[in-house]
C-alpha positions as CSV (number, residue, x, y, z in Angstrom):
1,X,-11.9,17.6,-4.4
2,X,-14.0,15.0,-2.2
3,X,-13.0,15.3,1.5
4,X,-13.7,11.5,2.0
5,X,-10.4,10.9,-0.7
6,X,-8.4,13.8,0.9
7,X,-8.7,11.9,4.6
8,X,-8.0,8.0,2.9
9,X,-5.1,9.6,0.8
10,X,-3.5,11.1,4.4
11,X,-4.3,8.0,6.5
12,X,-2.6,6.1,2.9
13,X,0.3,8.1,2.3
14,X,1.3,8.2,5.9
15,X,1.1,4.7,6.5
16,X,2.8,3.8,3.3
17,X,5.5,5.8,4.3
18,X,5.3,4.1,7.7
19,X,5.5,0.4,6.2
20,X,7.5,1.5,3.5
21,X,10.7,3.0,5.4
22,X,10.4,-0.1,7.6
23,X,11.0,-2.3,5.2
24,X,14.5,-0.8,5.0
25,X,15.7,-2.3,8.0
26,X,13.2,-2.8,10.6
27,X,14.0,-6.2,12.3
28,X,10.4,-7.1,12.1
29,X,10.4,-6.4,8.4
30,X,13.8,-8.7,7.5
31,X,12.2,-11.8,9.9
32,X,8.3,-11.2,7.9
33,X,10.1,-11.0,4.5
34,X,12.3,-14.1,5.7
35,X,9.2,-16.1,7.4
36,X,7.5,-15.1,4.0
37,X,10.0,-17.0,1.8
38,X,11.3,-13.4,0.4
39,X,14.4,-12.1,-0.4
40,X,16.4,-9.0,1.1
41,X,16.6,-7.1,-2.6
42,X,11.9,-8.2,-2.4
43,X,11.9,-6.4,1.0
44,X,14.1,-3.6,-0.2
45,X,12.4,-3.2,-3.5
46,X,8.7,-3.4,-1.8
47,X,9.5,-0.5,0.7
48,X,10.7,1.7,-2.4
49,X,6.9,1.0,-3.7
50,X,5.2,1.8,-0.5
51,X,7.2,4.9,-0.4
52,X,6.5,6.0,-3.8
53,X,2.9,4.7,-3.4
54,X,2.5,6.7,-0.8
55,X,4.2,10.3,-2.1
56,X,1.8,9.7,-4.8
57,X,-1.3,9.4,-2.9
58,X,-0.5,12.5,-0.8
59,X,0.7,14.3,-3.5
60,X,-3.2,13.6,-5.6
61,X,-4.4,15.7,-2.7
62,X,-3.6,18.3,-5.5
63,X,-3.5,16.2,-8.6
64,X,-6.3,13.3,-8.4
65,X,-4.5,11.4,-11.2
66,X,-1.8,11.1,-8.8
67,X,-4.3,9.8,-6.0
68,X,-5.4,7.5,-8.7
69,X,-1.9,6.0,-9.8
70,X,-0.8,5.7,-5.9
71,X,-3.9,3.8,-5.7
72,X,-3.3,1.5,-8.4
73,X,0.0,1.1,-6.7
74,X,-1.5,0.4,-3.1
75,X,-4.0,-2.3,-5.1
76,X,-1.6,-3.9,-6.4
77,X,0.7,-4.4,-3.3
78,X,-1.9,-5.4,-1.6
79,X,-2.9,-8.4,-3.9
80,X,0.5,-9.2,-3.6
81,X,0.3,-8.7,0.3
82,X,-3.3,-11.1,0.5
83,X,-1.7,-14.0,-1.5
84,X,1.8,-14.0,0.9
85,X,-0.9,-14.3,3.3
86,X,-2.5,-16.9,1.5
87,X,0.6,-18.3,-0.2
88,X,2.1,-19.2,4.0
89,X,-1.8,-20.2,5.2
90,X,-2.4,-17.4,7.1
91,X,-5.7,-17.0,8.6
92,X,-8.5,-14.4,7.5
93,X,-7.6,-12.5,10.8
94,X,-4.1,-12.4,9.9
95,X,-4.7,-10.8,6.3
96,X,-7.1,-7.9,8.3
97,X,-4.7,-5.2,7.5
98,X,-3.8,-5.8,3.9
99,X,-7.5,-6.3,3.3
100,X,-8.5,-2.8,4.8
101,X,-5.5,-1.1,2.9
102,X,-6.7,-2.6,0.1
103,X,-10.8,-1.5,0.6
104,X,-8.9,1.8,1.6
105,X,-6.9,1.9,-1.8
106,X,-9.9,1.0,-3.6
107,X,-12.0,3.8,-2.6
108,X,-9.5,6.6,-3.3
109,X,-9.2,4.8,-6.6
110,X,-12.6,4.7,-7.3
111,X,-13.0,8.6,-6.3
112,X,-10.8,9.6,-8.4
113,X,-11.0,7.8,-11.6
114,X,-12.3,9.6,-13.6
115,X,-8.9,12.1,-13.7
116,X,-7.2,9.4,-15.9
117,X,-9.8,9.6,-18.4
């Protein structure tokens, strides 16, 4: 077990949960997703990823091939997140937070790699 994965896999999984949980109803959440060009069922559907994204990361603190699929999962949103940014010409400052997540994301994926082998 590496203790830097175990800290980015907390700090993940509790903010995915965060994000993930808003995007069931939080005001903020339905005006973004509308701003973004999104529909309800995306907004719905992308909180029921964060949240699984996220019981996946914290549950790899005792399986790392869990860490390592939440992570894929995190990478993946995050992509998704960067080019809304990009897709509405967002500004580099704007996209701070998916970018980080997604450095984040990377690193516990990169730690714990080699478990899917």
């Amino acid at each position: 077990m590496h203790i830097l994965s175990v800290v980015l896999q907390i700090i993940l999984g509790l903010g995915f949960l965060m994000f993930g949980f808003m995007k069931f109803g939080s005001k903020q959440m339905v005006e973004g997703f509308n701003h973004y060009g999104y529909s309800n069922w995306f907004r719905v559907f992308t909180g029921i990823v964060e949240v699984v994204s996220a019981i996946l990361v914290i549950a790899g603190i005792w399986n790392e091939a869990l860490a390592a699929w939440g992570s894929v999962i995190i990478l993946i949103t995050m992509i998704g997140a960067i080019m809304t940014h990009i897709k509405i010409n967002d500004n580099v400052k704007q996209m701070g937070m998916p970018i980080m997540l997604f450095i984040l994301g990377l690193v516990v994926f990169l730690i714990n790699y080699d478990a899917l082998i």
